[in-house]
C-alpha positions as CSV (number, residue, x, y, z in Angstrom):
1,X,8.8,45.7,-35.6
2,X,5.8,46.6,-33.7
3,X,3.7,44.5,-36.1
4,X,4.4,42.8,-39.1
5,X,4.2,44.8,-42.6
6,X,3.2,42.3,-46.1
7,X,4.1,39.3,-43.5
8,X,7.2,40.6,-42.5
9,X,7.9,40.1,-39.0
10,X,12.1,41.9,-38.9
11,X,13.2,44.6,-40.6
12,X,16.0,47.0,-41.0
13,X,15.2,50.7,-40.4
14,X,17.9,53.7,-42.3
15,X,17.3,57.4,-42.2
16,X,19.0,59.8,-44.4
17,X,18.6,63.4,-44.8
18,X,19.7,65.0,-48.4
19,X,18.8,67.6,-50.6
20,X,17.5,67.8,-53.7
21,X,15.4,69.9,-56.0
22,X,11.7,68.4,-57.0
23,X,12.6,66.6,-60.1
24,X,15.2,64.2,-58.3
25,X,12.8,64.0,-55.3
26,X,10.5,62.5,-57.5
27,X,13.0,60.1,-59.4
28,X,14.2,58.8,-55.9
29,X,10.4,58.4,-54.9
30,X,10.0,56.4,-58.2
31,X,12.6,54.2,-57.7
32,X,12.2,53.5,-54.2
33,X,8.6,53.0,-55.0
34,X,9.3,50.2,-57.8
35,X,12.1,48.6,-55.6
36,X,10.5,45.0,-54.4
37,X,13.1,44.8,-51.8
38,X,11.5,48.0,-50.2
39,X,8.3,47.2,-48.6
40,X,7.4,50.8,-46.9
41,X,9.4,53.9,-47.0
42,X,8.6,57.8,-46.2
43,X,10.0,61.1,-47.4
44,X,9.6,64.1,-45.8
45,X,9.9,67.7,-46.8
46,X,11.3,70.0,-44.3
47,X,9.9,73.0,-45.0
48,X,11.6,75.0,-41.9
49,X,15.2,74.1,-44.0
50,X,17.4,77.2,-45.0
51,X,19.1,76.4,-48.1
52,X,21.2,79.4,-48.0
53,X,22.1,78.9,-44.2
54,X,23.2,75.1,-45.3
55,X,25.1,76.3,-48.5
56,X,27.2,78.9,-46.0
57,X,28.0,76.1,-43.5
């Protein structure tokens, strides 16, 4: 890590991309939020996503 986060000086990185409608969004955001073994995490929206183009894939 470029610098150490709540005196943590390693860390192991993980990217996932999903979808979901808002309700489970915000249930995963809860969870990861109370999680003590997380210590920083970030979703993202991505607003330039076409549902219907992924559904037809």
């Amino acid at each position: 890590m470029a610098y150490p986060i709540k005196k943590n000086n390693e860390g192991i990185y993980f990217s996932a991309k999903f979808q979901v409608d808002g309700d489970k969004a915000r249930s995963i955001d809860s969870s990861l939020m109370v999680d003590q073994k997380i210590i920083r995490y970030l979703m993202i929206k991505d607003s330039n996503s076409n549902t219907s183009k992924l559904e037809q894939d």
